[in-house]
N, C-alpha and C positions, 0 to 999 in steps of 0.2 A: 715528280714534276708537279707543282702548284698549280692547282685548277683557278681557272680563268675567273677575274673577277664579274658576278653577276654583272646584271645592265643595270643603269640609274630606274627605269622604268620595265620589269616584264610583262607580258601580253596579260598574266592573269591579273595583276594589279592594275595595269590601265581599265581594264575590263570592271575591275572592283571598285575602282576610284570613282569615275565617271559615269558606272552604269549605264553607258554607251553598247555598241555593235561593233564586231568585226566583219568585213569583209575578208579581209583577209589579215590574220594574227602576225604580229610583227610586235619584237621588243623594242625598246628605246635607252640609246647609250646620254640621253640630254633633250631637252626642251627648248624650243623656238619659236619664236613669233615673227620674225624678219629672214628672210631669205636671203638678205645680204649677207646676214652673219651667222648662217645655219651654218652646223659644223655633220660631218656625217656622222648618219644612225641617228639625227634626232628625233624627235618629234615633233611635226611641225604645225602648231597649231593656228588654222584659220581665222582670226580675230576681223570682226568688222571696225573700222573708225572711219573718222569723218573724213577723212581725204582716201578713201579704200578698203576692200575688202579680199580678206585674205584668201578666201576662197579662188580667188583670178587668179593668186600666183602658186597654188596649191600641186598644178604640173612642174613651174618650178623650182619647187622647192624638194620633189622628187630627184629632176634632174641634178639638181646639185647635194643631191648623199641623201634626202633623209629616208630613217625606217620606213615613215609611213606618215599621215596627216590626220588631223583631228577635223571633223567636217559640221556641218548642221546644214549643208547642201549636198547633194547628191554628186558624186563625180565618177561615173563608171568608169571612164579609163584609166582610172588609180585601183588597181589591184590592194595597195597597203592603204587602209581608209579605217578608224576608228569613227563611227556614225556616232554624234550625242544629241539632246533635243538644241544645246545652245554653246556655241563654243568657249563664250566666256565663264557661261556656269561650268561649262567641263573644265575648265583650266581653274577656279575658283575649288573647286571638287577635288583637284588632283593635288595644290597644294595644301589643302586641310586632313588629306589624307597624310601626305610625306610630313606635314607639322605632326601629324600623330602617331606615327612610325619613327620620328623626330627622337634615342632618346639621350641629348645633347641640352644645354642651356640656349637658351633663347635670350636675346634683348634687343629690345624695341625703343625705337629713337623719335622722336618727332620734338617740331618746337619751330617758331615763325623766323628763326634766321640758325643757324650751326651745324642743324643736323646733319648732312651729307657729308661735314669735316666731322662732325663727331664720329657717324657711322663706319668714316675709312679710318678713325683714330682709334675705335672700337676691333677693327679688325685687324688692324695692326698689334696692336697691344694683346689681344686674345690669342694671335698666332703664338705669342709664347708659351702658352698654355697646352696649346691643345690646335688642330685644324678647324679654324676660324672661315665659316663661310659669310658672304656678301652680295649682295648685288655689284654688276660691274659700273652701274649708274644709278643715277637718281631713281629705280624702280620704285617708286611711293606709293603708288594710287592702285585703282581698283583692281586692273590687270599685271602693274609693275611687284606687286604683294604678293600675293600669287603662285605670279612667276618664279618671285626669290625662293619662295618655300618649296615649291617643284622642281627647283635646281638643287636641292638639298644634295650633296653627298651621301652615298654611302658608307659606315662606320672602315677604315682601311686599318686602323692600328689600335695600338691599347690607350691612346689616349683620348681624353674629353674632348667630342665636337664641340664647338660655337657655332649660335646664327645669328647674324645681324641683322634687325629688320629697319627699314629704314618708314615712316610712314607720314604722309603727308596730305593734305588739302586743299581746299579753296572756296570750298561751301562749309555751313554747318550739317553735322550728321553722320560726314566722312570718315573720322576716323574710328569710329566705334568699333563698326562692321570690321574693317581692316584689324587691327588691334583683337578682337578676340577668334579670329582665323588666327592669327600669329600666337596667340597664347602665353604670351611672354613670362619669362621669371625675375626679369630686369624692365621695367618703363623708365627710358629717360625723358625728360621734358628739354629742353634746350636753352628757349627764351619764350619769351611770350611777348610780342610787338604787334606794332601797327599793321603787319601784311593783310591782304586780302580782305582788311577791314572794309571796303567797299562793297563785300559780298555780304561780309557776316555785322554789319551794324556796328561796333562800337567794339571798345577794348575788353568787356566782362563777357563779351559772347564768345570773342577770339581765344579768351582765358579758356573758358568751358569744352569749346571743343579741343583744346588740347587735353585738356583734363579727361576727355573722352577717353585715351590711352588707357586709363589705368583702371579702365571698364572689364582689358581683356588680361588684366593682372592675372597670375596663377596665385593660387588661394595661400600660398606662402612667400608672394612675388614682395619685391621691393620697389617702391618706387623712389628713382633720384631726381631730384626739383632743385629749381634757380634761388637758392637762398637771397640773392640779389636783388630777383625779382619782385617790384611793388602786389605781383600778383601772387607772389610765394603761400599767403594765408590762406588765398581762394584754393589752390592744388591742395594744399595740405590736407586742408579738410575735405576734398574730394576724394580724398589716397585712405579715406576710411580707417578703419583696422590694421589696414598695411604696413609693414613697418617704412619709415621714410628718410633715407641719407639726403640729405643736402650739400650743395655744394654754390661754392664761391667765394667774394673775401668778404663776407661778411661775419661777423661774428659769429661765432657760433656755430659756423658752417660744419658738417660733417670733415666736408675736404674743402682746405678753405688756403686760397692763396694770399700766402704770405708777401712775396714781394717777388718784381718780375722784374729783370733787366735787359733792356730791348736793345736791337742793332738792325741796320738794314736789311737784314737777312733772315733773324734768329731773335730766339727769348731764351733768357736763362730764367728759369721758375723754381722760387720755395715754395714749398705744399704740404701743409701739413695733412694726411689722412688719418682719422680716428687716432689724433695726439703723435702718429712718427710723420717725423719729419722728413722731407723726399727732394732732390734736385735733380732737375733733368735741362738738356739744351732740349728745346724744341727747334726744327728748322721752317719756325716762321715766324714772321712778329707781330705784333698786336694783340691789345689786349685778349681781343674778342677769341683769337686762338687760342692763348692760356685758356681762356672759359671753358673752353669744347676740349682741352686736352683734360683740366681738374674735372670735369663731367667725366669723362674718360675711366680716370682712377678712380671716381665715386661709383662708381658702375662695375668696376674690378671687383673692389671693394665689400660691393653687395654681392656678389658671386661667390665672395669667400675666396675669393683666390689674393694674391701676395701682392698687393701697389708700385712693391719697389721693382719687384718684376717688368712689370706693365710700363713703371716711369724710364725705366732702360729699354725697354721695346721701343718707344713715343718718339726715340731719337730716331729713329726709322723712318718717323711718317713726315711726307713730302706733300705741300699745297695741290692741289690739283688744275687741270687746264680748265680753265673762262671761271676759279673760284678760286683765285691767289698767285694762282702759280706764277714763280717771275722768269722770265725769258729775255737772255741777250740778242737784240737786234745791232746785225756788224753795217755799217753805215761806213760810207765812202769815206769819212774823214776819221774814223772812230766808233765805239760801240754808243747805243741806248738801252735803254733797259724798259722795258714791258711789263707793267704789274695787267694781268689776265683776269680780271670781275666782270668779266661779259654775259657769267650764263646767269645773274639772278640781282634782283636790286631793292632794297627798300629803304628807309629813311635811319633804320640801325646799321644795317651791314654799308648801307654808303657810307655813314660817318665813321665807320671803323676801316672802311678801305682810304679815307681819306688819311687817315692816323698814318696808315701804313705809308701812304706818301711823302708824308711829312718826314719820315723817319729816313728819306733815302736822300745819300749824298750828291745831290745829281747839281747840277748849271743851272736847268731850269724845272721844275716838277709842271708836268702838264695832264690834266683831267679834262677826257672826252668820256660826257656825263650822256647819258638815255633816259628816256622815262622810265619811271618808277609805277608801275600799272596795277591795277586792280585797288585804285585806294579809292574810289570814290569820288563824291562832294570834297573829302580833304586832298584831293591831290594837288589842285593848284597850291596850297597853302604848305604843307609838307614838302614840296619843292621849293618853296620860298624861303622856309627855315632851314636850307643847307647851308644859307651863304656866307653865313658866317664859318662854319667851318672848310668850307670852300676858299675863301677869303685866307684861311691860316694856312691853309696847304699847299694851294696851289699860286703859282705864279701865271698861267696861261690855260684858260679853259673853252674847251669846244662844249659845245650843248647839242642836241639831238631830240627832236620831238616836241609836240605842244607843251604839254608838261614842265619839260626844262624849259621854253620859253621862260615861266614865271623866272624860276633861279638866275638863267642868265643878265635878265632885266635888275635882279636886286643885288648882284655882286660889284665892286666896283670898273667900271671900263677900262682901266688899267690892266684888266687881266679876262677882261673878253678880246678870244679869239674868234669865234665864228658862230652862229647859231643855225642849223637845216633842220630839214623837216626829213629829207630824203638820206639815208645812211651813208650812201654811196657818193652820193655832191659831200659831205662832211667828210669821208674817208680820204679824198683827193685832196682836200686842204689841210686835215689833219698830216697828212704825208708830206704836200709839200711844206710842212712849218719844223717838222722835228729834224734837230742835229744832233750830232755826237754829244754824250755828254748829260740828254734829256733825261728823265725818268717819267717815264706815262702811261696813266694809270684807265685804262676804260672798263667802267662798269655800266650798266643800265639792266632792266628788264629784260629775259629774253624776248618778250615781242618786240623788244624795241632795235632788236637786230643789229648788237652790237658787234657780232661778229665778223661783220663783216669788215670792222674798219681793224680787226685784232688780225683778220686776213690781210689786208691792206697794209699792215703796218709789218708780217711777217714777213710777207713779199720782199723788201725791202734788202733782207740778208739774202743772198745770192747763195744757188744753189750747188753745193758739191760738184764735181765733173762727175759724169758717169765713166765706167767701166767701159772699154773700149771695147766697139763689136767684134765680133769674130766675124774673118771676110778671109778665110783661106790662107790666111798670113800672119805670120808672126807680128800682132800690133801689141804695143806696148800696155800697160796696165795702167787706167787712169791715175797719175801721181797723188796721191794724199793732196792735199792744197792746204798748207798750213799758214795759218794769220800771225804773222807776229803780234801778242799780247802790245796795242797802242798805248803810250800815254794819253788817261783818262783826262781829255781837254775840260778845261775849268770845273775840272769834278775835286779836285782838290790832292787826290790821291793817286796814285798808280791803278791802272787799270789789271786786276788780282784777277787768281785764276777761280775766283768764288765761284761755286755750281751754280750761286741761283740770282745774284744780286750782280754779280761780275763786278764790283764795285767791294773796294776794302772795306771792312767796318769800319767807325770811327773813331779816334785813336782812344777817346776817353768816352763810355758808357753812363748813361745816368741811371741808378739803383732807387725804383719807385718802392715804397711799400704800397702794398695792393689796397686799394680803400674799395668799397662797392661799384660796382663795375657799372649798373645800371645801363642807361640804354647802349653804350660803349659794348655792352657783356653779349656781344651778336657780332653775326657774321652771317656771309650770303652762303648760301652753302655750296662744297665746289664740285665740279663734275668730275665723272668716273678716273680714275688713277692711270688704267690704261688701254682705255678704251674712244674710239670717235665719240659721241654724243649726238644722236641725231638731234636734227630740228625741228620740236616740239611747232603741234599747231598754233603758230602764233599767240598762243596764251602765256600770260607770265604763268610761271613755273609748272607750265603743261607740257608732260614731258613724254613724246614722240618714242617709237619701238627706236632705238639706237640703233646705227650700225655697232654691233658691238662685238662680244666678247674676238672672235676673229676676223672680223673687219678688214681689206686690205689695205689697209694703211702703211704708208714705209714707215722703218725704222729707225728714228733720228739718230744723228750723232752721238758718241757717246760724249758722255759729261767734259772729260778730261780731253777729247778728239779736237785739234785746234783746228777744226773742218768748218769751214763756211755751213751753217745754219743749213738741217735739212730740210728736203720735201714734208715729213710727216709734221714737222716743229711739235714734237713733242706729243703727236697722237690726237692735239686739239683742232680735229677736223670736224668740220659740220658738215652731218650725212644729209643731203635733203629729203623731203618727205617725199622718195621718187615714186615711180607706180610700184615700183618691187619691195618698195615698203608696207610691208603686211598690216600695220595698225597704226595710227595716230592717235592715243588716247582716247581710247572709246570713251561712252558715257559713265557713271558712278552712279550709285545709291542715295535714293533724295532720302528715305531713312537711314538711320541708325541700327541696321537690324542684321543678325550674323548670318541670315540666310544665302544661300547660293545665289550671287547675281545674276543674271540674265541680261543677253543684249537689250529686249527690250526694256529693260527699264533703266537705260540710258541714254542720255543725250546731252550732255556735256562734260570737257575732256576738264583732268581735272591732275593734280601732282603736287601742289604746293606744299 
């Protein structure tokens, strides 16, 4: 008989880790910070943040399965109680531990718009290889780091682990610390843009602290960088000694895209890596996807593992919910189609989500735009230069927030629809304007609470009949309700049974050669694959403890299921920051320093 596999955590290594107390000894089968989404036998670790402290739900988090709790308050009535001075240093502790028990490839992702598509296109692609692990969301920051690496697997078979770290900011300083906890053998950079520029001053500082990554290079690591990028020369020579793959279409690139043939749904990509030549369907379009997938293979590449592997994995990876993902909404007269950029916004990944709209064969293309947050002095002015690519794309546009005010005043009135301040007044006239046939696209900041109109606009598809109760009697089994496939009204085409565009491609395809991607070479990054997202404390890209990994979410229809639109729509629910939400992104590191954090030397939530 096969002896039972060890726990993710046993008593003597927690005890090791953390150099913490027991109360009472307790292993752990997994790590937690949210008690909506503790799975049993984990460990549930108390995190303070600014909307709660985990410590109140620490009873229960018992009640619902776990081993035992990580504390830095006293709770006698918890018999399973691992005591540490601070419980973010102790969860900071415990994955710099499992990174060093780690012994698998590591790579580490950061960059001001792609990385959360790079990071799931990384772990997609690495699953060929070998068990590829991830975060189930944007875990970037102080505590989301961490976490990842405390969730490590243990080694189960003869093949090579992978770890994807995903790492992110919003200050300067942030990413150092993070970056040599993770210790990576792979740093990728992304892009390097305008975000969070209103923290960090100007474009050569936002360069630098990306550049910070490759602080926590391993002393044989590689670093992959934005050949595209005008800040490409700054990284380079930041990357030292390191050896350094590039990627993009620019000359010279290491991994350098040759030419990309787009459709509303999908990119056909040539890629050359290190001189062979590679074609993969990707199932998304625009450019800024191609980028984060050739980043992708550049980062294979540097592992020494086989590209053309990687470029057959790639056809696997699917956009994610509120970062691309497209969704049919079934509407009385006909279907709409839903482009989802709700969780993340700035002046690159807008004009690449705008690309994407352009690209879809829809009646009317419609853009319900949000503020784009954390820019500063330039924000009024950064929303003013959208309009023109606003102006190419869209035929009918809602706006949202002071912000977008500037934009909507400078595009032409022929294709303003409405302007609010409040998400909710904008979501009821966004609903009542869409018909069969639309395509609409909503991105913005998440503080700018776009969510809510991507709910509103879900709503809209009617939901499955349920399963008939049981009352003592033979009742029948709620019938399937199947839609007959409508003709697509003034979309031009028949309404296909496409999984993600529900709309035909178009008959004839235009074959670009890839020139330099430039600020096009970004994208907002998307949220977790399959999991809720909670909602961050209202900070652009501060990202809240999610309901995640088992979340109670229902489980949508499936692809092929011609069922009326489920409850879960595809798992893109926003958990709210309730009381049983253990953390809100606590504070971060005002330095740069790889020392164990401490709660108190935080006070501001932080993920971008």
């Amino acid at each position: 008989m096969t002896p039972p596999a060890p726990p993710l955590w046993t008593a003597a290594e927690l005890l090791e880790a953390t150099g913490g107390h027991f109360a009472t000894k307790f292993d752990a089968a997994g790590v937690s910070i949210d008690t909506r989404s503790l799975r049993p036998d984990d460990l549930f670790v108390a995190l303070i943040g600014e909307s709660g402290d985990g410590h109140d739900h620490a009873e229960r988090a018992i009640e619902a399965g776990a081993a035992g709790v990580m504390l830095h308050r006293e709770r006698p009535v918890i018999a399973h109680r691992l005591i540490v001075d601070d419980t973010l240093a102790g969860l900071t502790r415990l994955g710099a531990f499992a990174r060093a028990r780690f012994t698998g490839h590591v790579v580490a992702v950061t960059g001001s718009v792609g990385k959360t598509t790079t990071k799931e296109m990384l772990r997609v692609a690495l699953s060929a290889f070998g068990p590829a692990h991830a975060a189930v969301a944007s875990y970037n920051n102080h505590w989301g780091v961490p976490l990842t690496l405390a969730r490590i697997p243990r080694p189960t078979g003869p093949r090579e682990p992978f770890c994807v770290v995903e790492i992110g900011m919003n200050h300067a300083g942030e990413i150092a610390p993070l970056a040599q906890l993770a210790r990576p053998h792979v740093a990728v950079i992304t892009s390097v843009e305008a975000a969070h520029i209103g923290h960090l001053g100007g474009m050569a500082e936002i360069a630098e602290e990306k550049a910070a990554i490759l602080r926590g290079l391993d002393t044989a690591g590689v670093a992959v960088l934005p050949a595209d990028s005008p800040w490409f020369p700054v990284l380079r020579e930041r990357a030292g000694t390191h050896q350094v793959l590039s990627f993009g279409a620019a000359p010279g690139a290491a991994a350098r895209l040759l030419g990309i043939e787009q459709d509303a749904a999908s990119s056909n990509l040539l890629v050359d890596v290190a001189g062979r030549e590679l074609r993969l369907r990707l199932n998304a379009p625009g450019r800024h996807m191609a980028s984060n997938a050739v980043a992708t293979l550049a980062a294979v590449a540097a592992l020494g593992l086989d590209p053309g592997i990687a470029a057959h994995a790639l056809e696997g990876f699917e956009p994610l919910a509120g970062r691309g993902a497209h969704r049919r909404l079934m509407l009385p007269g006909g279907p709409a189609l839903l482009l989802d950029e709700s969780y993340n916004a700035n002046g690159a990944s807008m004009r690449a989500a705008l690309e994407v709209l352009r690209l879809q064969p829809a009646t009317r293309r419609i853009a319900v735009l949000g503020d784009m947050l954390e820019l500063g002095d330039a924000g009024p002015a950064e929303h003013a230069a959208l309009a023109a690519d606003v102006a190419r794309s869209a035929d009918l546009v809602f706006a949202r927030g002071p912000l977008m005010r500037h934009l909507f005043d400078a595009i032409p009135p022929s294709i303003r629809g409405r302007h609010a301040d409040d998400p909710a007044a904008l979501a009821r006239e966004v609903v009542a304007r869409v018909a069969p046939g639309d395509a609409i696209l909503v991105k913005g900041s998440l503080g700018s609470r776009m969510k809510a109109i991507v709910a509103a606009l879900d709503a809209l598809t009617p939901v499955a009949a349920p399963a008939a109760p049981k009352i003592g009697v033979a009742a029948p089994a709620a019938r399937k309700i199947e839609v007959a496939a409508p003709a697509a009204p003034k979309i031009g085409v028949a309404a296909p049974a496409a999984r993600k565009t529900e709309v035909a491609a178009p008959a004839a395809r235009k074959i670009e050669v890839a020139a330099p991607a430039g600020r096009d070479n970004a994208v907002a990054a998307p949220a977790a694959r399959d999991n809720a997202v909670a909602a961050p404390a209202g900070r652009d890209n501060a990202v809240a403890a999610p309901a995640a990994r088992d979340n109670a979410v229902a489980a949508p229809a499936a692809r092929d299921n011609a069922v009326a639109a489920p409850a879960a729509r595809d798992n893109a629910v926003v958990a709210p920051a309730a009381p049983d939400n253990a953390v809100v992104a606590p504070a971060v590191p005002d330095k740069a320093v790889a020392a164990p954090a401490t709660q108190a030397n935080f006070a501001r939530a932080r993920a971008g």
